[in-house]
C-alpha positions in Angstrom: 0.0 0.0 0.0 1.2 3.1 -1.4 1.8 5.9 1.8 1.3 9.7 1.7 2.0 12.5 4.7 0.2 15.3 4.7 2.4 18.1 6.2 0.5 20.9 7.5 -2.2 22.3 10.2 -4.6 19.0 12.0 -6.6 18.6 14.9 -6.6 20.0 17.3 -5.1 22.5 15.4 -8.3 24.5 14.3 -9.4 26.9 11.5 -9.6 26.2 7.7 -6.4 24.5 6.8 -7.0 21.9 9.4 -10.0 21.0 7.6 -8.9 20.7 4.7 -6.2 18.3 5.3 -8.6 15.7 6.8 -10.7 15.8 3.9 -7.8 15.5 1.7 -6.2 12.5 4.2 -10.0 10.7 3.8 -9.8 11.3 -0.1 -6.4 9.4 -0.5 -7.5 6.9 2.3 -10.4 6.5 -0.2 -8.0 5.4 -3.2 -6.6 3.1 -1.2 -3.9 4.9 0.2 -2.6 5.0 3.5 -2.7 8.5 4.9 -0.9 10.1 7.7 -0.9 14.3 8.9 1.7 15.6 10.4 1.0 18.9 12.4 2.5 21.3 14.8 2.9 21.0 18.2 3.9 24.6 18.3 2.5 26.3 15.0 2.5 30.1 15.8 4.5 31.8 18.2 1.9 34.2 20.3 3.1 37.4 17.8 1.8 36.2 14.6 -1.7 34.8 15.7 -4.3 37.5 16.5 -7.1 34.3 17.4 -8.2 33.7 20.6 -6.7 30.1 21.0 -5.1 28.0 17.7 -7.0 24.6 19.2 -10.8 23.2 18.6 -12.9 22.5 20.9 -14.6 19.6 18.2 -13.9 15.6 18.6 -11.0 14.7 16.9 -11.8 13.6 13.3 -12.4 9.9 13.1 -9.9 7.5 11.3 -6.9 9.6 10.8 -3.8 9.0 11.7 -2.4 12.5 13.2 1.1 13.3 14.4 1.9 16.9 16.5 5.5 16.8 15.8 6.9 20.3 14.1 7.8 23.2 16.5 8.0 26.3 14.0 10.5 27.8 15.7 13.1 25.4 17.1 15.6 24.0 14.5 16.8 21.4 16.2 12.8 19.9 16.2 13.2 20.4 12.2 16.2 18.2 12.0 14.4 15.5 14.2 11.1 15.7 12.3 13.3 15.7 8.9 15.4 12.6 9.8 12.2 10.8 11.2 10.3 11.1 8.2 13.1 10.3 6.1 13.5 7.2 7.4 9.9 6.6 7.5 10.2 6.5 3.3 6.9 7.9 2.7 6.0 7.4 -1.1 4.6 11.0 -1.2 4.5 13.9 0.7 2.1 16.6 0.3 3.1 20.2 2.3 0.2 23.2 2.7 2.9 26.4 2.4 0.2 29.6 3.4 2.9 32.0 4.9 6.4 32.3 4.6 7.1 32.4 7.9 6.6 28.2 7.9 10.0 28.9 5.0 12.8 27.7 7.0 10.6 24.7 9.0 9.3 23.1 6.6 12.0 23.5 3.9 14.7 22.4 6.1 12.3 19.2 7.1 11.9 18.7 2.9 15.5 18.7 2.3 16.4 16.3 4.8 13.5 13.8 3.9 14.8 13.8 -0.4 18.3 12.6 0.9 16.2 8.9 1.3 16.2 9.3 -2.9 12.6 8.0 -2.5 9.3 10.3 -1.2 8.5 12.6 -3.7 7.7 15.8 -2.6 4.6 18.1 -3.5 3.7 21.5 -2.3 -0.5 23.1 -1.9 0.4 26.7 -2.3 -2.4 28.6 -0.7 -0.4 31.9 -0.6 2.7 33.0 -2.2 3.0 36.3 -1.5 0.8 36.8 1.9 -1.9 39.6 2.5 0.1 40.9 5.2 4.0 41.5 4.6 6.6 40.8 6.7 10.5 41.1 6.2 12.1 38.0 4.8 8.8 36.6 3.0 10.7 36.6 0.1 14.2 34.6 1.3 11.8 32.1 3.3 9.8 31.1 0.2 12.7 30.9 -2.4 14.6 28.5 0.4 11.1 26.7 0.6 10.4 25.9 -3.2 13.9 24.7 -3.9 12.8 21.7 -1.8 9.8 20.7 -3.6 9.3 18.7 -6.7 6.6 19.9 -7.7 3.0 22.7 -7.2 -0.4 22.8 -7.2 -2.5 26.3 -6.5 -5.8 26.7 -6.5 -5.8 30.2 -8.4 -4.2 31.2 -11.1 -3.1 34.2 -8.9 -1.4 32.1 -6.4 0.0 30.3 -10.0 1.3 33.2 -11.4 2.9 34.8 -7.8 4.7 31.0 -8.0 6.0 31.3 -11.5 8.1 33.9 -10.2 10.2 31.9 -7.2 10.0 28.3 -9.5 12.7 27.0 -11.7 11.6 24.2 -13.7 9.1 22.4 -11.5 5.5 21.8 -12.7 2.5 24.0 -11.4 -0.3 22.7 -11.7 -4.0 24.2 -10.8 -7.0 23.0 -9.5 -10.7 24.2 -8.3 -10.7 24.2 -4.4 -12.8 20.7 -3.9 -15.9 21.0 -2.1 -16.3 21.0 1.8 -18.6 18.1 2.1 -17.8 17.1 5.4 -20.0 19.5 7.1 -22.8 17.5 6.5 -26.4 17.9 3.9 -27.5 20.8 3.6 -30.7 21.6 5.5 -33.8 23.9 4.8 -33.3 27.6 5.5 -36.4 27.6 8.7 -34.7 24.7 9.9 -31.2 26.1 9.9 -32.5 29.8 11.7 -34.3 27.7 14.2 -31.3 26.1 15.4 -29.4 29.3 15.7 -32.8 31.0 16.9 -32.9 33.3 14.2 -35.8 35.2 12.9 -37.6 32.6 10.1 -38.9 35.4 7.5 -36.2 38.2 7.2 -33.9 38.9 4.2 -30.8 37.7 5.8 -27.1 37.8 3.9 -23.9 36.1 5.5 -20.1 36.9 5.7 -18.2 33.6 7.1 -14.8 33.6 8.2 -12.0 35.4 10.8 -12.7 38.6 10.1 -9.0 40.2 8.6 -8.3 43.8 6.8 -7.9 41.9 3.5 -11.8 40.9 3.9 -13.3 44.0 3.5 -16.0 44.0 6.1 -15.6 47.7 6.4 -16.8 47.5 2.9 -19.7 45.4 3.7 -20.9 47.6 6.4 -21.0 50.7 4.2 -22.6 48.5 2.0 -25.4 47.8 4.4 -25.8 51.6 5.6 -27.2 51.8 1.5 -30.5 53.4 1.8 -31.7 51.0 -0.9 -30.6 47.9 1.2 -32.2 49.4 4.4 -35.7 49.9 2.6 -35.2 46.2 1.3 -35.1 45.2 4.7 -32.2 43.5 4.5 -30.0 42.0 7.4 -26.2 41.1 7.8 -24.8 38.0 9.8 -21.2 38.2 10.4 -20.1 34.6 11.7 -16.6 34.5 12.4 -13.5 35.8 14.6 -11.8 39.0 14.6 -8.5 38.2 13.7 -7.5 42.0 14.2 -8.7 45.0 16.5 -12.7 45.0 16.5 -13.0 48.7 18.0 -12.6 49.9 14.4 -15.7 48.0 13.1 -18.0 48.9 16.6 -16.8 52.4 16.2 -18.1 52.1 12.1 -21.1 50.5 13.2 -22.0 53.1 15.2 -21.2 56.1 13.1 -23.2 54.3 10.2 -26.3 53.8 12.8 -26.6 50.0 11.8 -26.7 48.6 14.6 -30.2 47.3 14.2 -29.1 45.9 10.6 -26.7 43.4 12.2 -26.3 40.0 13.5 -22.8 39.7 15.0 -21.7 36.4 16.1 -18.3 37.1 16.3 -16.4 34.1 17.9 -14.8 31.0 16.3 -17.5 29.1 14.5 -17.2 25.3 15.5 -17.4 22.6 12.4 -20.3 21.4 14.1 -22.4 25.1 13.5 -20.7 25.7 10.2 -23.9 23.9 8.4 -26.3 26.1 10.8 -24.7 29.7 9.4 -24.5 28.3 5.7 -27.6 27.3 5.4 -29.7 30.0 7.3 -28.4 32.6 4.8 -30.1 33.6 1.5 -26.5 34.6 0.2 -22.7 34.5 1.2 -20.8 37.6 0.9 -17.8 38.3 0.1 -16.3 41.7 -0.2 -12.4 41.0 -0.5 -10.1 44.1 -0.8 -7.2 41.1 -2.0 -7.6 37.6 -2.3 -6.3 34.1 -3.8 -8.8 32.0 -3.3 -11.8 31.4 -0.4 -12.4 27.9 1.6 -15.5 30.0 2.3 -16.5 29.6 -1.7 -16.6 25.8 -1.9 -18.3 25.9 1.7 -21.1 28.1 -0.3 -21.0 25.9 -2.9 -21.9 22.6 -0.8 -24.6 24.3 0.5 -25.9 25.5 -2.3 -26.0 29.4 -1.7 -25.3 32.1 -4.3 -22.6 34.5 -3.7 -21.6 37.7 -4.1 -17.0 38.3 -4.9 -15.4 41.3 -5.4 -13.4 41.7 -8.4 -10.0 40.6 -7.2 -7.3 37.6 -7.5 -9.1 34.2 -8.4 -12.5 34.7 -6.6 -14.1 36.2 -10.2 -13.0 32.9 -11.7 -14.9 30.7 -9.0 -17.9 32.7 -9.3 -19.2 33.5 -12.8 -21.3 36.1 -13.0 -24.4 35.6 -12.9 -24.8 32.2 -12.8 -23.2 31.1 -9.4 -23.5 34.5 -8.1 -23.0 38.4 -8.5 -19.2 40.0 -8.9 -19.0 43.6 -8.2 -16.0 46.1 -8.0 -14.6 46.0 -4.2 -16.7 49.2 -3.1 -19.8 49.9 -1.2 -22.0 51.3 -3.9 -21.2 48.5 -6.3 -21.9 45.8 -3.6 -25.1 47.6 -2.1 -25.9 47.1 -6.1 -24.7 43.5 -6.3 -26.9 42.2 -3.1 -29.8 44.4 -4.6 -29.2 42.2 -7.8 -29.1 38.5 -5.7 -32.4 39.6 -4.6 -34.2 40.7 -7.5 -32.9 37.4 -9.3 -34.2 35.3 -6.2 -32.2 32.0 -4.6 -33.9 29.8 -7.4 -31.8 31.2 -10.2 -28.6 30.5 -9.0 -29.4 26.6 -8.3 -29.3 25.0 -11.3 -25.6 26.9 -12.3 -24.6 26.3 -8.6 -25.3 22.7 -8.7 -23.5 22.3 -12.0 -20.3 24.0 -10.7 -20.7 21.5 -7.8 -20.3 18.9 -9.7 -16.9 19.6 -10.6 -15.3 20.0 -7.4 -14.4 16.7 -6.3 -11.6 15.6 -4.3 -10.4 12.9 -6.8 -9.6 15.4 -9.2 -7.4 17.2 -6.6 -5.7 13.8 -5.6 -5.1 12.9 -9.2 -3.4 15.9 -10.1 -1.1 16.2 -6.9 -0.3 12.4 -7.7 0.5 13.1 -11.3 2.7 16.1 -10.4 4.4 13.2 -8.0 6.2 12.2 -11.0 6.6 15.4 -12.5 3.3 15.7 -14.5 1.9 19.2 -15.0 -2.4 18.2 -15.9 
């Protein structure tokens, strides 16, 4: 049996990346593989993570295999960690790299795991160059790549920021598969009932730690919109403040929208995420920058249209029109775009949405990451 470590964030490591690593662990343990994580046992020094805690609170994920062995900041733990998995002979590994302050970990762990002339190595780039700079992004991810044999983005943003630090490895791209471990979705009445939300209103949704990049400030100028207020539309914000929230009260405030707002601003638990998707009429998502969204597949799954901003790859997962509404990354144009969801209805967007759906399977992710194994760009 053919054997794969996924190197990146697991349980009880929490947040997005976390989840997207089991799903892809259960997706090779599905072709037959046998799957493996290893995670942090220190991930972020207290500095560079503006959450509350970095750990769940959910029951570990059932049959995975998970292993807390990288400390992010202590070189001699990358030297063990290398050696160990070199000697483990892994057929493939498969590393997340979203910040290049993970650089000199993880690439010093790659290096040390090719000297066993076997495991191929394959990198997930979520980011390249990261919404918030910091000095040596650049050194960190050139020492990163040169240990990898090979890429796979899932925007052609992300793909082009990559072309610049690559030699003459393959890229590949591939749609952000679907996050169907959330569970069915469920009726809208059902959904607000659990979360004891009001059955009939016109309710939108933004999902997600709440970062500058995000452009909630947007959203909330958005909603001050005569035109939105006299629709009698509401906002649910369902996520963490990864940053100050004093700016956003003290916007709220001076916007008088108080009354317009639903704000359920701590960390979301997997076990709610189906609640919040599914007791929205649309997802929004008002990005001043972006590569790609786990929020979009999470839409997707549940089947609810959404609206982008115009920026990096999120035009490219939502076509206009059909799976949702793209607007320009500015209050008046997405005080038009909700204005537009609602006018078309919920109903014209499900027949696109479950089309695009369709598509987003984790066999076509595990495929390409497996072909780019032995140096095969599809």
């Amino acid at each position: 049996m053919k054997q794969v470590l996924i190197i990146g964030p697991a349980y009880p490591l929490r947040g997005g990346l976390a989840t997207f690593n089991h799903r892809l662990a259960q997706a090779f343990q599905a072709q037959g593989w046998q799957a493996e994580l290893v995670s942090f046992s220190l991930q972020y020094p207290s500095f560079l993570f503006p959450g509350k805690t970095q750990y769940s609170d959910d029951p570990a994920p059932e049959g995975l295999t998970i292993h807390s062995w990288i400390n992010s900041i202590n070189p001699v733990n990358w030297l063990q960690v290398g050696h160990k998995i070199r000697k483990q002979k892994p057929d493939l590994v498969i590393v997340r790299y979203w910040l290049p302050f993970m650089g000199p970990a993880l690439g010093t762990i790659l290096r040390l795991v090719k000297k066993n002339k076997h495991t191929r190595i394959v990198c997930i780039a979520d980011n390249v160059i990261p919404h918030e700079s910091r000095p040596g992004d650049t050194i960190f991810t050139r020492y990163f790549v040169k240990a990898c044999d090979g890429f796979l983005t899932m925007s052609e943003k992300v793909k082009s920021d990559l072309a610049s630090f690559v030699t003459n490895q393959p890229i590949a791209l591939s749609a952000h598969p679907l996050y169907d471990n959330f569970g069915e979705p469920i009726d809208v009445q059902t959904a607000r009932e659990h979360l004891q939300l009001p059955r009939s209103e016109k309710l939108l949704l933004f999902f997600g730690f709440i970062r500058p990049y995000k452009g909630l400030d947007l959203l909330l100028k958005a909603m001050a919109d005569p035109r939105i207020r006299e629709a009698g539309i509401k906002l649910m914000i369902a996520g963490e403040y990864y940053e100050d929230h004093k700016p956003y009260d003290e916007l709220i405030h001076q916007l008088n929208i108080e009354d317009r707002l639903i704000l359920k601003t701590d960390f979301i638990p997997d076990s709610q995420v189906r609640d919040y998707l599914c007791a929205a009429d649309f997802v929004i998502q008002p990005y001043k920058q972006a590569t790609q969204s786990g929020v979009t597949p999470l839409a997707y799954h549940f089947e609810k249209p959404m609206l982008v901003t115009r920026v990096g790859g999120l035009p490219d997962l939502v076509p206009h029109a059909q799976s949702g509404w793209v607007t320009d990354p500015e209050p008046t144009s997405i005080a038009d775009g909700i204005l537009e969801l609602y006018q078309h209805g919920t109903d014209y967007f499900i027949p696109h949405l479950r089309r695009i759906k369709q598509e987003l399977s984790w066999t076509v992710l595990t495929d390409k990451l497996i072909a780019l194994a032995h140096g095969i760009s599809k």
